[in-house]
LUMMINU-219239 format. One record per residue (C-alpha): x, y negated, z negated. Coordinates in Angstrom, 1 decimal. Each point is the difference from the previous one (the first is absolute). Layout:
N
((X, Y, Z)),
...
This chain:
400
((-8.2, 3.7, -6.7)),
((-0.2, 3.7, 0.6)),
((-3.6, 0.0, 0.4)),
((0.2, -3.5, 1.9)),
((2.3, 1.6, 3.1)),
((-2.6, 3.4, 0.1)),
((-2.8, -3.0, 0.5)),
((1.9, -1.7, 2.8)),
((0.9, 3.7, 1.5)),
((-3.7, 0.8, -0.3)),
((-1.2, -2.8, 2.1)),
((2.6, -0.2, 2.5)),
((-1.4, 3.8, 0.5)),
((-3.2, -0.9, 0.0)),
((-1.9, 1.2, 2.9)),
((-2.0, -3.1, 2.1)),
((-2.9, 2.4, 0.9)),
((-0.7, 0.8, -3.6)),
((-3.6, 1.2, -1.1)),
((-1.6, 0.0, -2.9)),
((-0.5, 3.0, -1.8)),
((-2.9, 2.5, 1.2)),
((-2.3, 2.6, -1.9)),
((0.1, -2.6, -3.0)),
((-3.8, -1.4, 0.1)),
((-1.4, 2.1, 2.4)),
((-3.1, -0.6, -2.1)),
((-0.6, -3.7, -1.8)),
((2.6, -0.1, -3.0)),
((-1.3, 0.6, -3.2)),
((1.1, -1.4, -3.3)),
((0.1, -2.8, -3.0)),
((1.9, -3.7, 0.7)),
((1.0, -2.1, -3.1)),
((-1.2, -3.1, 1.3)),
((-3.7, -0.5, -0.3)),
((0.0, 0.6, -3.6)),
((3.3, -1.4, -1.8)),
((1.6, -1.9, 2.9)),
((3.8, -0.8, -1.6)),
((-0.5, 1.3, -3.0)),
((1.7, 3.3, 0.7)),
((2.4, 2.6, -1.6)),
((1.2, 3.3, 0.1)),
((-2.2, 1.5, -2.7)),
((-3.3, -1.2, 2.2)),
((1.0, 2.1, 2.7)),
((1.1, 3.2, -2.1)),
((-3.4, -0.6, -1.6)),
((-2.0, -0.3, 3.2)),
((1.7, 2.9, 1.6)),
((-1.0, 2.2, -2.7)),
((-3.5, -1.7, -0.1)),
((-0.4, 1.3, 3.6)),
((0.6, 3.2, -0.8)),
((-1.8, 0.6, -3.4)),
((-3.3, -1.9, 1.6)),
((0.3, 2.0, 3.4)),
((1.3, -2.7, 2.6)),
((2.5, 2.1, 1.0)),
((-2.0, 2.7, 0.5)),
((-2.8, -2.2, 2.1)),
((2.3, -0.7, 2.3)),
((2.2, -3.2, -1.7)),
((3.5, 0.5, 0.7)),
((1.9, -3.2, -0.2)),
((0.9, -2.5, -3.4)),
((0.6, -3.1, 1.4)),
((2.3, -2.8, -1.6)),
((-0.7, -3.5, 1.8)),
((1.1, -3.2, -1.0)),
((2.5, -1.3, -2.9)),
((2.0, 2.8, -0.1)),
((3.1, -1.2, 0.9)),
((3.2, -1.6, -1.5)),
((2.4, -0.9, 1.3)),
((2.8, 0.9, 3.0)),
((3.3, 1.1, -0.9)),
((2.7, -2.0, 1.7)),
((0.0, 2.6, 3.3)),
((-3.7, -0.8, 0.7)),
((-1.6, 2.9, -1.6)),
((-3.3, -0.7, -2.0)),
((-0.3, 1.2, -3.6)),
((-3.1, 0.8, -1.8)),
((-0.6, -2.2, -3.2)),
((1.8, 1.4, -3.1)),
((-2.4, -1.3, -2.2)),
((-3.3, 1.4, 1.5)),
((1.5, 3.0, 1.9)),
((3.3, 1.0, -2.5)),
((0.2, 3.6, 1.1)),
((0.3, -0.9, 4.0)),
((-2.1, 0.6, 2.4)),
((1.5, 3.4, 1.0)),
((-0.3, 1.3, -3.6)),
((-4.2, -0.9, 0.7)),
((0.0, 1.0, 3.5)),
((1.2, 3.6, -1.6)),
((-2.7, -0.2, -2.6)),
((-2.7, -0.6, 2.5)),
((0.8, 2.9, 2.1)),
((0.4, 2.1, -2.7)),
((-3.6, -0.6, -0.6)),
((-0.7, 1.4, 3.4)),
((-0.3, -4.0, 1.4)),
((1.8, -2.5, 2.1)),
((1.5, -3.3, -0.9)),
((-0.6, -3.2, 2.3)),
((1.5, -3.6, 0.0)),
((-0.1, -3.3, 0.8)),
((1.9, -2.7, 1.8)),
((-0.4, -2.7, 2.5)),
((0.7, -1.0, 3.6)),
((1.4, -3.2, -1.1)),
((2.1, -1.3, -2.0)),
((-2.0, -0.1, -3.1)),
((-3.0, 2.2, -1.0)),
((-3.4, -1.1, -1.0)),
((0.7, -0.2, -3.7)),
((3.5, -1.9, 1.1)),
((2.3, 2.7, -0.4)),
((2.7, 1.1, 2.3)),
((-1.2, 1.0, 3.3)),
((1.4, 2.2, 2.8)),
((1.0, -2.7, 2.7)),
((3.5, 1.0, 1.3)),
((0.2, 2.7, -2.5)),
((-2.4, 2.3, 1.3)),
((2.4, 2.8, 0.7)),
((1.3, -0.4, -3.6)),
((-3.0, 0.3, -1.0)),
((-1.4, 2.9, 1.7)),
((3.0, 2.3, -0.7)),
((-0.1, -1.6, -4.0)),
((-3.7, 1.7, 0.5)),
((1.3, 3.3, 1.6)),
((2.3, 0.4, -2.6)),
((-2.4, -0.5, -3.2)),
((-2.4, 2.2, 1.7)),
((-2.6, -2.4, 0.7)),
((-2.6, 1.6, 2.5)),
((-2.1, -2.9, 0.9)),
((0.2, -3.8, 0.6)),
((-2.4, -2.9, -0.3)),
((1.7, -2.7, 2.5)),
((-1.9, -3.5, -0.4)),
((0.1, -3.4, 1.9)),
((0.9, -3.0, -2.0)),
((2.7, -2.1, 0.4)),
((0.0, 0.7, 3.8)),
((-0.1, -3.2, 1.8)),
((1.8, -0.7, 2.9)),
((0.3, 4.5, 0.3)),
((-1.6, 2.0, 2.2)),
((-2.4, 2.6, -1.1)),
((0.7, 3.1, 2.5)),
((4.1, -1.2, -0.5)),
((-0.2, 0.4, -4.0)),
((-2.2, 3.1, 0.0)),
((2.0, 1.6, 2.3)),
((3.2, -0.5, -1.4)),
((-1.0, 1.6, -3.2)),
((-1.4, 2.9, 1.7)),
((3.2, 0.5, 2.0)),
((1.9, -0.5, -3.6)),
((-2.4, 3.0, -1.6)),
((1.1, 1.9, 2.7)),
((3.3, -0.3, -0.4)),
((-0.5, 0.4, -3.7)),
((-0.8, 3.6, 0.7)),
((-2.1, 0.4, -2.7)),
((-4.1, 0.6, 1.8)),
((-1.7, -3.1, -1.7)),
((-3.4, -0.7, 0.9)),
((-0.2, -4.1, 1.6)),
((-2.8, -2.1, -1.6)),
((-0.1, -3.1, 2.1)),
((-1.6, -2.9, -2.2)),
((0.0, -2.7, 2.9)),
((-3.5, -1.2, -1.1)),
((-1.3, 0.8, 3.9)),
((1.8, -3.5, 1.0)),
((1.6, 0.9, 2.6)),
((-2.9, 3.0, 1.6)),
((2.6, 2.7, -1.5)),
((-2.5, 2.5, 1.6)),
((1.0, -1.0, 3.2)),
((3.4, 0.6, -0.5)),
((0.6, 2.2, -2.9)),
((-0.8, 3.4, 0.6)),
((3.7, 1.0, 0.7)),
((1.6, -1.9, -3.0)),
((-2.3, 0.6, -2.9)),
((-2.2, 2.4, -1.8)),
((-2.5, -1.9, -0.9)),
((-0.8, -4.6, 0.6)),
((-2.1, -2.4, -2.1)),
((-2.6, -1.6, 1.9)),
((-1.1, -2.3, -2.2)),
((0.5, -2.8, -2.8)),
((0.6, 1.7, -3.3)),
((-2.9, 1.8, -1.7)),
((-2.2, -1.4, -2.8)),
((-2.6, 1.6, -2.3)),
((-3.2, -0.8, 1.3)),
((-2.8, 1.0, 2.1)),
((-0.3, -2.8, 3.1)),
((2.8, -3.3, -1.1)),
((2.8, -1.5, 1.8)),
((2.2, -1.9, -2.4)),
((2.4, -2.8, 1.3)),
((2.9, -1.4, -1.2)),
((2.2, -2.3, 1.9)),
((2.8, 2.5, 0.3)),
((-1.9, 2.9, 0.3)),
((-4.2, 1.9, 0.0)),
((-1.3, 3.3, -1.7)),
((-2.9, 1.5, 1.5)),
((-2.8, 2.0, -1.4)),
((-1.1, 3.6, 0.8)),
((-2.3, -0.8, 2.9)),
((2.4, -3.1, 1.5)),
((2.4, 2.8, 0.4)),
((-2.5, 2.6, 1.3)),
((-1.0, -2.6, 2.8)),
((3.4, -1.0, 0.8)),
((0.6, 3.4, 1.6)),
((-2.3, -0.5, 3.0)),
((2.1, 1.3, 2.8)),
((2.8, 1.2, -1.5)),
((-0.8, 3.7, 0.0)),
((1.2, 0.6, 2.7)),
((3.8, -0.4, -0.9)),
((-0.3, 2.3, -3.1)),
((0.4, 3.8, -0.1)),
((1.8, 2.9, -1.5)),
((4.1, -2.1, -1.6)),
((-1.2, -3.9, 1.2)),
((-2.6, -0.7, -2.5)),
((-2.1, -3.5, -0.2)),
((0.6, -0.7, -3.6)),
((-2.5, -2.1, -1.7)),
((1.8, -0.5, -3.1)),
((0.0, 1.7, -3.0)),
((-3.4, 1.1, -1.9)),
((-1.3, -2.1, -2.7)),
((-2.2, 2.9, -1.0)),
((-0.2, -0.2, -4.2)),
((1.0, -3.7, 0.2)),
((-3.2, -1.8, -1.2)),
((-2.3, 0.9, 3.1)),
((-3.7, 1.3, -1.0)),
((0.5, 4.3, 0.6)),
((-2.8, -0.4, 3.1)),
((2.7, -2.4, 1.8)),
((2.9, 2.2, -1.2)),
((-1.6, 3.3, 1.1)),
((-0.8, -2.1, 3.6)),
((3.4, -1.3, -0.1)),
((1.9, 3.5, -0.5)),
((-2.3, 1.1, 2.8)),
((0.3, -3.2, 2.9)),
((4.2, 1.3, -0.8)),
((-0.5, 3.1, 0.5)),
((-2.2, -0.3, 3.5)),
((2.2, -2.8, 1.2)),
((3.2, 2.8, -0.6)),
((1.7, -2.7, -2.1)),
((2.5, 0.6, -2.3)),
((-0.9, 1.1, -3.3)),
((2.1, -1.7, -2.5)),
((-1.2, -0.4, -3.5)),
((0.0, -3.3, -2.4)),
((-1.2, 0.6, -2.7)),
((1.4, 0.8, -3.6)),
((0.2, 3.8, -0.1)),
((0.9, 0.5, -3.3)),
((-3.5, -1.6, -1.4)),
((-2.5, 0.8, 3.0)),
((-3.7, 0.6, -1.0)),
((-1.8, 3.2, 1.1)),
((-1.8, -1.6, 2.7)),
((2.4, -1.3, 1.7)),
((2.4, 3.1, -0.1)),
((-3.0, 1.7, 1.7)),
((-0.2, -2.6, 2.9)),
((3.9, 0.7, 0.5)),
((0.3, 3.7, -0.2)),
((-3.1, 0.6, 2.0)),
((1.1, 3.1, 2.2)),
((-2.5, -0.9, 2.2)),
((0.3, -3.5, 1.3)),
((3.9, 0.6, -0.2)),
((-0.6, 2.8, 2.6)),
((-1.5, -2.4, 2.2)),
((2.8, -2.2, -0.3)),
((2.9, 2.8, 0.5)),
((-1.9, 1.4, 3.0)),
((2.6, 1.7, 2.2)),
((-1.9, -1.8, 3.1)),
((1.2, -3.2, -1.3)),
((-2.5, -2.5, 2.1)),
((-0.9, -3.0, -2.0)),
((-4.2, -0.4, -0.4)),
((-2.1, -2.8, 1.9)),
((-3.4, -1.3, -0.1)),
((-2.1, 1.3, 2.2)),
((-3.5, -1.4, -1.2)),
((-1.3, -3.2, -2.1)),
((-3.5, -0.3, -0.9)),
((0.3, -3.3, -1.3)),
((-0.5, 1.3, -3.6)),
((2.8, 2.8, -0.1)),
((2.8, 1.3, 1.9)),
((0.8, 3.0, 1.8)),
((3.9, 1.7, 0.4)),
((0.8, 2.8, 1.5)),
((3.4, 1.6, -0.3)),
((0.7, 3.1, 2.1)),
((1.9, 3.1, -2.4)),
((1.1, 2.8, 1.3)),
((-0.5, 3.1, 0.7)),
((-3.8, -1.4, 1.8)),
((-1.0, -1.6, -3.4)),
((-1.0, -3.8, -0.7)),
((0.3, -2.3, -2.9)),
((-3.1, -2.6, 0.1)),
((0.4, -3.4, -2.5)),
((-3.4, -2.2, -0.4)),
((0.9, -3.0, -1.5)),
((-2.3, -2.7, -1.9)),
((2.1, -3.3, 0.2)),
((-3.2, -1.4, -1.0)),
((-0.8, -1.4, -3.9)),
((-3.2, 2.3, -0.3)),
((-0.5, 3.9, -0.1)),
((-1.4, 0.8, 4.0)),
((-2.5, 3.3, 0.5)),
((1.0, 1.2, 3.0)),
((-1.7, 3.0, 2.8)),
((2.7, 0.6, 2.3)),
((-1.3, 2.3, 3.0)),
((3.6, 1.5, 1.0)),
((-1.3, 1.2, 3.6)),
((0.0, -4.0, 0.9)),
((3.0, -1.2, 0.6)),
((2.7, 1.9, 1.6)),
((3.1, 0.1, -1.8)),
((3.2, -0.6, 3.0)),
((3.5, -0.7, -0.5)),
((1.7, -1.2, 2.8)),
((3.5, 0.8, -2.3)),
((-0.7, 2.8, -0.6)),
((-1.6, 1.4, 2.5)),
((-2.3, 1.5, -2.9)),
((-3.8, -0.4, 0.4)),
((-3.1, 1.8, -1.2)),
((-3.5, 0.3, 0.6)),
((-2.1, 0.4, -2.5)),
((-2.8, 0.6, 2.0)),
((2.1, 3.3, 1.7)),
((1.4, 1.1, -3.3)),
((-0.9, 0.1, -3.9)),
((2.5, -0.6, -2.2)),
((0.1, 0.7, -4.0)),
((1.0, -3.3, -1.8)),
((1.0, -0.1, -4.2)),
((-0.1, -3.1, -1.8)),
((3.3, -0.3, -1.2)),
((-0.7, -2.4, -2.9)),
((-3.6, 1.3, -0.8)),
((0.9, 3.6, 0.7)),
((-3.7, 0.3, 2.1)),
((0.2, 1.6, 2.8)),
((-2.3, 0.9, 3.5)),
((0.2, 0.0, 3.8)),
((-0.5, -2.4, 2.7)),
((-2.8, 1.8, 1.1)),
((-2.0, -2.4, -2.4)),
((0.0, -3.7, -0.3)),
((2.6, -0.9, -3.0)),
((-2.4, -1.3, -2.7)),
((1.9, -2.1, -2.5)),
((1.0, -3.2, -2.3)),
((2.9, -1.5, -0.3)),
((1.4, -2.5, -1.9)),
((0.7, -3.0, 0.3)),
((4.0, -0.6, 0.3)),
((0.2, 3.7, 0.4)),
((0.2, 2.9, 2.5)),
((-1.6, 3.2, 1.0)),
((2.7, 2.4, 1.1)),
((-0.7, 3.3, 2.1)),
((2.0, 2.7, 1.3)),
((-1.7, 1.5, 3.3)),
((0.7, 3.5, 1.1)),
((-1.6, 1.6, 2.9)),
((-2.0, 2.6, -0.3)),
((0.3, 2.2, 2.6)),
């Protein structure tokens, strides 16, 4: 009852003109979601394990910060309202593993749902969102995953708001991961409620698919990629577009999982892991912890890449970095390997966002191949083959 009357104080408190927290993604989020790879099938020890997987394999030191619980965590609520993780999976409570991640130098996220029920059919937030959020607060929860089911009949900028103004309340800083599905153009009005918005369908494994299901789709890397056409303009440093969580490591060939990691990391999306940590091959952990490409991805300039040349065969993406250097993606959509002979000095490269441009016929810029590890200027053509389902990656830096 005690903690019942401190809810009601807090929202009767609560102030209309909340905000969401600032200074919590001021670059795209980084981390590891329990979804993708064991959906309900979920428990206390997974987490522990994962946490210290990040840190004995060098996530945490790449740049991965948050372990993610989505899904099937929950019991039950107590007879105030307040949800309860599930003493089976989670015995120890959730603020007994919210203290073990941070002791690992880490943060701990959740899940819930703006309606009733979540995904998976367990208790959502709907008119328990304050509950909720301070429930959060108090187990030391630093970041939550807020999806869409169960929703009809609601209205999106309603629900997402009233769990924003409950965070606040909360006190605790949590970071807001809007998982709206980009039904209801959450870009448009989103950048004062959440951190970071879905765009699209669910994610799925493969190169170029779109699976449907009468209920629901999941869409393939490039679906995704293509699905971003004029969006970019809403993103920037806290209000990410989120393309859903990386299915790098989850059955792809490693050509599409080093272009996937890459179309992320230009498109400043979220970088949220899938895959099974505790068993991940060599390969893949090199994709993951590349320094590089996550560089181009935390870039304190924050502008989300676009494509500013198609040869019919390959793609060309600039992405604008700071401190007067460029990230350039060529992409091979394509089934077959392409040899290309790109003369940089022919197409000016202008961003109208931005207001970034450069000439390469008025200035020569060193490029490295970040994959490859090649490296030359754009004084030259770019001589090179790329694969098919693959990328070339560059970093640009001017000369002088």
């Amino acid at each position: 009852m005690k903690r019942l009357l401190m809810l009601l104080a807090l929202i009767a408190s609560a102030n209309v003109h909340a905000q969401k927290f600032d200074g919590l993604a001021d670059t795209p989020q980084m981390g590891w979601n329990s979804w993708n790879s064991f959906a309900c099938d979920i428990n206390e020890k997974l987490i522990r394990d994962t946490a210290d997987a990040m840190v004995r394999l060098g996530l945490k030191d790449a740049g991965y910060q948050y372990v993610n619980i989505d899904d099937c965590w929950h019991g039950k609520r107590d007879k105030d309202g307040f949800i309860h993780p599930d003493p089976e999976r989670f015995p120890s409570g959730m603020k007994a593993l919210a203290d073990y991640v941070h002791g690992k130098g880490l943060k701990l996220g959740i899940y819930s749902d703006a309606g009733a029920t979540t995904c998976g059919g367990k208790p959502g937030s709907r008119g328990h969102e304050y509950q909720d959020a301070k429930t959060y607060a108090d187990w030391g929860i630093d970041y939550i995953k807020y999806d869409w089911c169960d929703t009809k009949g609601l209205s999106a900028v309603g629900a997402y708001t009233t769990m924003r103004d409950a965070i606040r309340a909360a006190g605790r800083p949590m970071l807001f991961s809007m998982c709206e599905w980009g039904d209801n153009k959450p870009w448009e009005w989103a950048k004062d409620i959440g951190h970071s918005w879905r765009t699209t369908a669910d994610i799925y494994p493969c190169w170029n698919c779109d699976l449907n299901h009468d209920a629901f789709s999941r869409l393939g890397v490039l679906r995704i990629l293509d699905r971003q056409a004029g969006l970019r303009k809403y993103s920037g440093p806290g209000h990410w577009n989120d393309m859903d969580m990386l299915e790098v490591g989850m059955g792809m060939t490693e050509d599409e999982d080093r272009a996937h990691f890459a179309i992320w990391a230009m498109m400043a999306s979220p970088l949220i892991l899938g895959n099974d940590l505790r068993k991940m091959p060599e390969a893949t952990l090199r994709i993951l912890s590349n320094k590089d490409v996550i560089a181009i991805n935390q870039d304190k300039a924050g502008i989300q890449a676009w494509k500013f040349f198609d040869d019919g065969r390959l793609e060309y993406w600039a992405k604008p970095l700071a401190n007067n250097e460029w990230a350039v993606m060529i992409l091979n959509r394509g089934e077959q390997a392409v040899n290309l002979s790109y003369d940089w000095k022919a197409n000016l490269v202008s961003d109208e966002l931005s207001k970034r441009a450069v000439d390469f016929k008025q200035a020569t810029y060193a490029w490295r191949d970040i994959w490859g590890g090649k490296s030359g200027d754009t004084g030259r053509k770019l001589e090179a083959r790329v694969a098919p389902h693959s990328v070339l990656l560059l970093r640009l830096k001017n000369k002088g």
